[in-house]
N, C-alpha and C positions, 0 to 999 in steps of 0.2 A: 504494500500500500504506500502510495507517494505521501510526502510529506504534507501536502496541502489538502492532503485531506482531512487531516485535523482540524482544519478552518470549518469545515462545514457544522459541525455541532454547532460552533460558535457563532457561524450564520444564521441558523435554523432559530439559536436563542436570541438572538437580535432580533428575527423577525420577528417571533412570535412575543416583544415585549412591544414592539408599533401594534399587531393586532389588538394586542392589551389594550392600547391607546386607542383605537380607532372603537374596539368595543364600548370601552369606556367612557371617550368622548358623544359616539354614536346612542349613546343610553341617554344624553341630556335633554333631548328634542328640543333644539335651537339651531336655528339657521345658522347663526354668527360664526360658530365654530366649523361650518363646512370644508374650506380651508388646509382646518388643520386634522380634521380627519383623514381629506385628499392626499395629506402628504402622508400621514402616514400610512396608509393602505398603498400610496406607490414606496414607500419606502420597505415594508413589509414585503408584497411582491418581486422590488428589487433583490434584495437581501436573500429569498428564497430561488430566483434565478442564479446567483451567485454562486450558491451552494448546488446547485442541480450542474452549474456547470464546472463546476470543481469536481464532479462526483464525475461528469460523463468524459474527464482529463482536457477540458478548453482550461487554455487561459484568460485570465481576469486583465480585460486591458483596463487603464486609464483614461477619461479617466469613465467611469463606469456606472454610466445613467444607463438609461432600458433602451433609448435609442441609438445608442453605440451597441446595445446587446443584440437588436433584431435579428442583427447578421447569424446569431443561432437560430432563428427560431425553426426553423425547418429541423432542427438536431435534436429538439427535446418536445416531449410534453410535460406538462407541471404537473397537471392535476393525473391519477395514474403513473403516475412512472415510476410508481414505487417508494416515492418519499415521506414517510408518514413523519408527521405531526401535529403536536397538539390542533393547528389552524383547522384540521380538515377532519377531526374528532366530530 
């Protein structure tokens, strides 16, 4: 197992503390905070693309928003591909 794969755990718990946020913010029922739900649900989905692509051996360019990631998408599926966590409980 390469080394960077060790990073994925600590991907997978970064996401799922944005989910924490986005459920949490999401439970207010206020417009105001729309915002900052939005980021964190793409920050969330980031974060788990990351880890999906460290699992499938891509490397992580820089700098590394979703639309520098696209160029995978044809490589992975997220949801199904065998990656459980809590998000998908």
């Amino acid at each position: 197992m390469d080394d960077s794969w060790s990073a994925v755990p600590e991907w997978i718990q970064k996401a799922e503390a944005d989910w924490e946020v986005v459920q949490t913010l999401g439970g207010k029922g206020t417009k105001t905070l729309h915002d900052a739900i939005v980021f964190h649900a793409q920050q969330c989905t980031e974060k788990l693309l990351k880890a999906r692509l460290i699992q499938l051996g891509q490397a992580i360019r820089r700098p590394t928003t979703l639309p520098c990631c696209r160029s995978y998408s044809n490589k992975l599926t997220l949801i199904g591909a065998g990656m459980k966590t809590s998000l998908w409980n």
